[in-house]
C-alpha positions as CSV (number, residue, x, y, z in Angstrom):
1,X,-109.3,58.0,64.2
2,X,-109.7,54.8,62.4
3,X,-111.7,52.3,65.1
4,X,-110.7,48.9,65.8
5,X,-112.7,46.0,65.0
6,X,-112.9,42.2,66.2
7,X,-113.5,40.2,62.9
8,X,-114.9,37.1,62.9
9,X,-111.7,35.6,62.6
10,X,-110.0,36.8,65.4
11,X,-113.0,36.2,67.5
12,X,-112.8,32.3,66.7
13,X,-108.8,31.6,66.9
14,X,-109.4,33.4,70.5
15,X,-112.1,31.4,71.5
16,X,-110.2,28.2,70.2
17,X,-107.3,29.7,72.2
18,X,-109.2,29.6,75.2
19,X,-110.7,26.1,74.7
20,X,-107.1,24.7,74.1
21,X,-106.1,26.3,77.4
22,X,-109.1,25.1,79.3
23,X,-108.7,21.6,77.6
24,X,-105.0,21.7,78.5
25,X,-105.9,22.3,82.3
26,X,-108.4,19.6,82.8
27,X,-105.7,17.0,81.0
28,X,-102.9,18.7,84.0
29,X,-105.7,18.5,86.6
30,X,-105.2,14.5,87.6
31,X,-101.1,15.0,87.7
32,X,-101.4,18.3,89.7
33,X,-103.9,16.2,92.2
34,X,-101.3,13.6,92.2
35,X,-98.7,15.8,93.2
36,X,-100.8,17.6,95.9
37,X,-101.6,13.9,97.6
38,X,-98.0,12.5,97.7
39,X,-97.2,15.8,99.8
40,X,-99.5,15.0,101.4
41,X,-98.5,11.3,102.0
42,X,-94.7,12.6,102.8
43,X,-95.5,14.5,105.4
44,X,-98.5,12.9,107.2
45,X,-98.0,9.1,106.8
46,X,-94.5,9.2,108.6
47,X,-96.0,11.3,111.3
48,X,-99.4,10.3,111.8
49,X,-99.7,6.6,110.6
50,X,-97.2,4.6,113.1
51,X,-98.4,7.0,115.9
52,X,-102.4,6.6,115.6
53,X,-102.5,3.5,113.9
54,X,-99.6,1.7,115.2
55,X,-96.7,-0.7,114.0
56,X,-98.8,-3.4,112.7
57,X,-100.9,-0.8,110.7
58,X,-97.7,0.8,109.4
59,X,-96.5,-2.3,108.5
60,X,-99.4,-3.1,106.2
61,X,-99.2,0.4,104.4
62,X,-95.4,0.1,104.3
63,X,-96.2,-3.4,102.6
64,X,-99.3,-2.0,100.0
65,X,-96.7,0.7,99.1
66,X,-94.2,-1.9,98.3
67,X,-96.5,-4.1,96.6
68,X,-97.8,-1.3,94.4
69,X,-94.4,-0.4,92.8
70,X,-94.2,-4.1,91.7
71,X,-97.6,-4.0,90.9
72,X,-97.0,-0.9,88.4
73,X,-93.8,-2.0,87.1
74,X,-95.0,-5.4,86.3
75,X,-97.9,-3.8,84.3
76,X,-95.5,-1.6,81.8
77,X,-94.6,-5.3,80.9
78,X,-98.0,-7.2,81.0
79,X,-100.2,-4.5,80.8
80,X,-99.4,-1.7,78.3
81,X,-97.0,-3.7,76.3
82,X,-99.1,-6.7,76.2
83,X,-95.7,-9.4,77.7
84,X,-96.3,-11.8,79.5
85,X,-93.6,-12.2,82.6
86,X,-94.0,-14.1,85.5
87,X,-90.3,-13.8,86.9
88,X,-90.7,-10.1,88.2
89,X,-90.0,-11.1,91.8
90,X,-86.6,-12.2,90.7
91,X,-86.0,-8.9,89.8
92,X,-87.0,-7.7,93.4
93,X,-85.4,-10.1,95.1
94,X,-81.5,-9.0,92.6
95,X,-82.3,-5.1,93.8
96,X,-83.2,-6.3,97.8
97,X,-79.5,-8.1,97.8
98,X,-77.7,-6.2,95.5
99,X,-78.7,-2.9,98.1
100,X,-78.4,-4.9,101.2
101,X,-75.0,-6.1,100.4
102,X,-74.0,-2.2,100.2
103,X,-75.8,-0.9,102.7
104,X,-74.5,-4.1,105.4
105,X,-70.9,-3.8,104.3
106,X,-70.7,-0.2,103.6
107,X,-72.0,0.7,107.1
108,X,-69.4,-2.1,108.5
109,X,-66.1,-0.7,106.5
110,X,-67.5,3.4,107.2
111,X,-68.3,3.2,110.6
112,X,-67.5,-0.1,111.9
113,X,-70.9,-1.7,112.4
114,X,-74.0,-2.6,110.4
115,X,-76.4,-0.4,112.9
116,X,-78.5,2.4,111.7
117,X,-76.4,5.3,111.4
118,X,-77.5,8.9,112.4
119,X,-80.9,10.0,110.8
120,X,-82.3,11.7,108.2
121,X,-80.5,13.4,106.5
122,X,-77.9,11.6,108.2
123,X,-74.4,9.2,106.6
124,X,-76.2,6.5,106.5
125,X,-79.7,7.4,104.6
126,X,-77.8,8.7,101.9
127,X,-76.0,5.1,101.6
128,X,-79.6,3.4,101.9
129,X,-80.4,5.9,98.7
130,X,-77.4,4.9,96.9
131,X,-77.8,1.3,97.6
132,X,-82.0,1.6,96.3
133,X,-80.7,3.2,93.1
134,X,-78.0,1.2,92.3
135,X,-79.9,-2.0,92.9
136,X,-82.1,-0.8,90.7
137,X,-79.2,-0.8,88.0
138,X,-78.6,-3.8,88.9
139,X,-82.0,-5.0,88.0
140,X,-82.2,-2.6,84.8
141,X,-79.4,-4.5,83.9
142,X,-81.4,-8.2,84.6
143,X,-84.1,-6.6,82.5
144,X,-81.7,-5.8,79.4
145,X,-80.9,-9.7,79.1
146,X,-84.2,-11.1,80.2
147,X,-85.9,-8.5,77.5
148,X,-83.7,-9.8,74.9
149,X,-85.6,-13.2,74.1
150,X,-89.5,-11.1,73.8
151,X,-87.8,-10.1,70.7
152,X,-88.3,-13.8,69.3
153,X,-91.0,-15.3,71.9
154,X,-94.3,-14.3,73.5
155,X,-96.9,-15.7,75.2
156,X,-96.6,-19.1,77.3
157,X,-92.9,-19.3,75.9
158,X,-91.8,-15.8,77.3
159,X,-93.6,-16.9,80.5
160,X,-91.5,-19.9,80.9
161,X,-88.0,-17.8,80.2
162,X,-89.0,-15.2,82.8
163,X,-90.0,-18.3,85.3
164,X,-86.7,-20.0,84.7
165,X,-84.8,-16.2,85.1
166,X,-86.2,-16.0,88.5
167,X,-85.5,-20.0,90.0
168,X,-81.5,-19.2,88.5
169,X,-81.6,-16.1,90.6
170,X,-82.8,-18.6,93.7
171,X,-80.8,-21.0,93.1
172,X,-77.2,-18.9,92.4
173,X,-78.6,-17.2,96.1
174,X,-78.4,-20.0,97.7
175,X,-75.0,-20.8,96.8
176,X,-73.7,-17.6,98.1
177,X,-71.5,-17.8,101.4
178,X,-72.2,-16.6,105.0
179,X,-72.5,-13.2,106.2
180,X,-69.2,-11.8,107.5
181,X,-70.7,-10.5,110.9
182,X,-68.0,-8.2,112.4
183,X,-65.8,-5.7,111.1
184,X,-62.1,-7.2,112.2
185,X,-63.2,-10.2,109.9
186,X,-64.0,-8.3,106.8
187,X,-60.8,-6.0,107.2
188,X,-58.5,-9.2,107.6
189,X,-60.3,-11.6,104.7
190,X,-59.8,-9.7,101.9
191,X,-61.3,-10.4,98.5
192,X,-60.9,-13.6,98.6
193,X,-64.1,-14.3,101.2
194,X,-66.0,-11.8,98.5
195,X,-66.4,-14.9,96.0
196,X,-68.9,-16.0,96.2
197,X,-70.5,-13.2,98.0
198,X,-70.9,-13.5,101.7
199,X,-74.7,-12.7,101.4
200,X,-76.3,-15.8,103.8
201,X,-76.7,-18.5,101.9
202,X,-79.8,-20.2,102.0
203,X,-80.4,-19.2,105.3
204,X,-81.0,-15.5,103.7
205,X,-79.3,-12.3,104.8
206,X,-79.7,-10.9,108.2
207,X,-78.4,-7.8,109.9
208,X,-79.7,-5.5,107.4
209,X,-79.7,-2.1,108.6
210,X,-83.8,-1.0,108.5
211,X,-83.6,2.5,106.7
212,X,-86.9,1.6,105.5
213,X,-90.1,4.1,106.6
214,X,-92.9,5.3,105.3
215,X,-91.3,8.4,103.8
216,X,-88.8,6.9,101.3
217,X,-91.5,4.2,100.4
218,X,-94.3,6.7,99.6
219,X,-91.5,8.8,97.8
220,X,-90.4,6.0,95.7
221,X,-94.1,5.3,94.8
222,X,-94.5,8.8,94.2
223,X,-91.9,8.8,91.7
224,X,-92.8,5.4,90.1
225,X,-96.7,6.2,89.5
226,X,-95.4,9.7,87.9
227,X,-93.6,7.5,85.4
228,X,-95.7,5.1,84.5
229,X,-98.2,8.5,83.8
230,X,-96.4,10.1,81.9
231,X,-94.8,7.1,79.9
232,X,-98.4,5.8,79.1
233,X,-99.2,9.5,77.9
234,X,-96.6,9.4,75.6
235,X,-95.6,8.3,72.4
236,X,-93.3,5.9,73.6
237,X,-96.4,4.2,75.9
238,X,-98.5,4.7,73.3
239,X,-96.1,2.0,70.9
240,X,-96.4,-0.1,73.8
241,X,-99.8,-0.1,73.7
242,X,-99.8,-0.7,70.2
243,X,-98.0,-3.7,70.6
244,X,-100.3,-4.9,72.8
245,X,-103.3,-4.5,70.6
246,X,-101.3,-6.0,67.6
247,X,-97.5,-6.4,67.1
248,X,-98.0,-7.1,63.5
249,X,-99.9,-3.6,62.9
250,X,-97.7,-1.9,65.2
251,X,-94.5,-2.8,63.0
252,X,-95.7,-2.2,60.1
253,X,-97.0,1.1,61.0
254,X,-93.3,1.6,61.7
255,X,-93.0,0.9,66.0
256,X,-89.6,-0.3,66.5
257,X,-90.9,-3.6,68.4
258,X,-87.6,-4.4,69.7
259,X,-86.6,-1.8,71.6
260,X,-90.4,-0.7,72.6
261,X,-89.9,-4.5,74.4
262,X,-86.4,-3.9,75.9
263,X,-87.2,-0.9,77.3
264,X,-90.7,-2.0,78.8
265,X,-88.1,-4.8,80.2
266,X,-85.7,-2.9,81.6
267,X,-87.9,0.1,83.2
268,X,-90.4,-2.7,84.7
269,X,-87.4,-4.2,86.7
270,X,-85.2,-1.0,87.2
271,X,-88.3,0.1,89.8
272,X,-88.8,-3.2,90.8
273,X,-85.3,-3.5,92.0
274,X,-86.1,-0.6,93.9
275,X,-89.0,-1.8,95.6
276,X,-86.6,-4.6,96.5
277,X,-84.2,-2.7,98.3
278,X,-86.8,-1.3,100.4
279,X,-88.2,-4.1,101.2
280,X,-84.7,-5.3,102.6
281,X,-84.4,-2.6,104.5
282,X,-88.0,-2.8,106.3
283,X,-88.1,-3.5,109.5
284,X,-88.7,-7.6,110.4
285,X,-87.8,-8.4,107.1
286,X,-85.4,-11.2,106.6
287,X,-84.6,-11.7,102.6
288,X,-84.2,-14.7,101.2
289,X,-83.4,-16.6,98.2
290,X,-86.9,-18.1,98.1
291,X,-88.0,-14.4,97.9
292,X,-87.3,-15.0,94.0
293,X,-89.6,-18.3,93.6
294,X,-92.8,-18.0,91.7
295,X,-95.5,-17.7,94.7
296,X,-94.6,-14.0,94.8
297,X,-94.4,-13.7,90.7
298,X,-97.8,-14.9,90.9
299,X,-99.2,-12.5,93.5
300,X,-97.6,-9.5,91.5
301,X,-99.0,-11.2,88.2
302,X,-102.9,-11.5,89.7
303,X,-102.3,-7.9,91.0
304,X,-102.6,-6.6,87.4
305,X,-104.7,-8.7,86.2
306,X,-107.5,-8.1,88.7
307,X,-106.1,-4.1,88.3
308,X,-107.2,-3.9,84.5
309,X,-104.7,-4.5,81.4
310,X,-102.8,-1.1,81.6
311,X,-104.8,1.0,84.4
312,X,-102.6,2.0,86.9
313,X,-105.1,3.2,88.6
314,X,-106.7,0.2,88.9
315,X,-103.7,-1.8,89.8
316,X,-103.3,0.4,92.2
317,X,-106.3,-0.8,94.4
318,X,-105.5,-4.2,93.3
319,X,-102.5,-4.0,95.0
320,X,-104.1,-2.8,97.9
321,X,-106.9,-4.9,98.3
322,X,-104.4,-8.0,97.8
323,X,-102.1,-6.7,100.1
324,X,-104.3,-5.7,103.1
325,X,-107.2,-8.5,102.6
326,X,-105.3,-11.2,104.0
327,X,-103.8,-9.6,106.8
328,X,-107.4,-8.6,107.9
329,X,-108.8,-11.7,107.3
330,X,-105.9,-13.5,110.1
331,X,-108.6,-13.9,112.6
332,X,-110.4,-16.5,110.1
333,X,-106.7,-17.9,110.1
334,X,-108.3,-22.1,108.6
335,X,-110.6,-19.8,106.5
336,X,-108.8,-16.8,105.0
337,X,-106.6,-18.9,102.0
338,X,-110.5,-20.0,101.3
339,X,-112.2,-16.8,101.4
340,X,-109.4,-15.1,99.5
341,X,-109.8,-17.3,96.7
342,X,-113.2,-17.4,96.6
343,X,-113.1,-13.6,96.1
344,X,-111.0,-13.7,93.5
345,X,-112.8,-16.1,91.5
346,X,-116.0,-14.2,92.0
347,X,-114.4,-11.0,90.7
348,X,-113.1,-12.5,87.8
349,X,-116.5,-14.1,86.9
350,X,-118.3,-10.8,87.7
351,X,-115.6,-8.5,86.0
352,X,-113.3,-10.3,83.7
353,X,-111.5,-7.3,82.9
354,X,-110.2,-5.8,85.7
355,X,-111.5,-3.3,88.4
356,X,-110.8,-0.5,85.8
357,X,-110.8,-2.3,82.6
358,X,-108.2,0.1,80.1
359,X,-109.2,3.2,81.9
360,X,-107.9,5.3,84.7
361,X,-110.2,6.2,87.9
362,X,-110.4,9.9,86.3
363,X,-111.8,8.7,83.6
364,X,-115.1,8.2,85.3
365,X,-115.6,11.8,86.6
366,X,-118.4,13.7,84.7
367,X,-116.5,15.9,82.1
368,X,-118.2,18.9,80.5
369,X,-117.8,17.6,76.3
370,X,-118.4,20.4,74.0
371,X,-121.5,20.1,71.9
372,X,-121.0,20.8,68.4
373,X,-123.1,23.8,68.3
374,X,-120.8,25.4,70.5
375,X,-117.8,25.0,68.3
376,X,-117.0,27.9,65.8
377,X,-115.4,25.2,63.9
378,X,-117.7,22.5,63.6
379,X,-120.2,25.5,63.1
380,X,-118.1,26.2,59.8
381,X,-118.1,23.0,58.6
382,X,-121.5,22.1,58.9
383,X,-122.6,25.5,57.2
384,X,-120.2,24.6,54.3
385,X,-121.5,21.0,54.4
386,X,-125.3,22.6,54.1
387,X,-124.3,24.8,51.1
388,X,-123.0,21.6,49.5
């Protein structure tokens, strides 16, 4: 019987094989880790966190989680597409009323009253989901127009068109009527008390019911950093990018710029319409037209900024160091404005780039990089290269 061999040939694709599957399994390893921690966040914030730490705590990781959904959205616009938007919270502010409205006078036509209704998995949560996704639309839609002028403007000039976006969104709120506060009024009024919509005015919109926990804020997070992965992994992030580092380049290398802009546009304020929504829904919260004025645009702008230029990572921990700091820092109430400024100008002299620069937090694990010597193809080429 004729024995079988391995040839050299057969040897090396299997061994190349084998690298490609190991290489493909380290480049999985950071979502796989991600996926493992946001189970874990589902099911042991909700339980653990308003229990052990108590309301006040809860409240502040209710609020980073919040703040890092703007935080990430905001930098597919600043960040990996290289825009420069300063209006962002007038996206939040279009998704908190848009889902409040539904949510106040859904519950009031359905069941007769604005109160929380049953629990999860209850009527009324899957209202408050409805409402979060379709004030997202809402804000997608926001997106679409404000995205149009970055075809023609960048810089300082697309700063000032996403800062006027955001004070007409204030201003139109507080032209809006008063809310309709029992259920015999809305039933008798018809339309007509819809226009303008009965959404508080300038006095903002209470009576919200507060569907907002832990759970659907961690999940929404979950869902928005999985995103912005895998958009900034691909080749549609990747034009982004490119237009960041230089739109001239980019086009001519064939990126269509116009759409690559749009779209970082419209998926920056689709999530942070949702983010809006739950924070209308949180518990205390009282929203407000001057929820879309620039003192919250700039908190979400120095969020990225201090993050890194694209890291999510590293916006991440912005976002929660910005978020947490001052509430830590209430006992130094005459001081803490002072000492919070003071830290960010330090950091910004120390680190200019960002607490990650361009790179994620994975990327500064110690990875095993194959020598040359160990490759049966560089081995080919450099014998090949020797015969020469």
């Amino acid at each position: 019987m004729a024995r079988t061999t391995d040839t050299p040939q057969s040897a090396e694709s299997g061994s190349l094989s084998g690298g490609a599957g190991v290489n493909t399994i380290v480049s999985l390893l950071p979502f796989v880790i991600g996926i493992v921690l946001a189970l874990i966040l589902f099911y042991v914030f909700p339980l653990v966190v308003p229990g052990r730490a108590g309301q006040f705590y809860s409240r502040i990781v209710t609020d980073i989680g919040i703040a890092i959904i703007m935080a990430v959205s905001l930098n597919i616009v600043n960040g990996m597409t290289g825009q420069f938007s300063i209006g962002h919270a007038g996206f939040m502010t279009l998704g908190a009323y848009t889902s409040a409205f539904i949510t106040y006078y859904g519950s009031m036509l359905l069941w007769g009253s604005p109160v929380i209704h049953a629990g999860f998995p209850g009527s009324g949560a899957g209202l408050f989901v409805i409402s979060c996704f379709v004030g997202g639309l809402f804000a997608a839609a926001a997106g679409y127009v404000v995205g149009l002028p970055s075809l023609r403007l960048r810089g300082d000039y697309l700063a000032i068109v996403t800062l006027g976006f955001g004070e007409i969104i204030r201003v139109i709120l507080q032209q809006t009527g008063r809310v309709i506060d029992s259920a015999a009024a809305l039933e008798t009024g018809g339309l007509a008390q819809m226009i303008p919509p009965p959404i508080g005015g300038a006095l903002g919109f209470d009576g919200v019911p507060k569907y907002t926990n832990l759970f659907w804020v961690y999940s929404m997070l979950t869902i928005t950093l999985v995103v912005a992965y895998r958009l900034k992994s691909s080749s549609v992030g990747r034009a982004m990018i490119s237009i960041r580092e230089d739109e001239i380049a980019a086009q001519a290398m064939g990126v269509n710029i116009a759409r690559q802009k749009v779209l970082a546009f419209v998926i920056a304020a689709f999530f942070a319409g949702t983010a809006g929504s739950l924070f209308a829904h949180e518990p205390g919260v009282i929203i407000s037209p001057k929820d879309a004025g620039f003192q919250r645009s700039f908190d979400y702008v120095i969020m990225t900024v201090l993050g890194g230029r694209g890291s999510i990572t590293g916006v991440m921990l912005a976002a929660g160091l910005l978020t947490a700091l001052p509430e830590f820092l209430r006992d130094f109430e005459q001081y803490r404005l002072i000492v919070y400024a003071l830290l960010l100008i330090v950091m910004m002299l120390v680190r200019p780039q960002g607490l990650m620069g361009i790179h994620e937090i994975w990327d500064l694990w110690p990875r095993r990089r194959a020598s040359s010597s160990s490759s049966p193809v560089s081995d080919a080429v450099s014998s090949q290269e020797t015969q020469r």
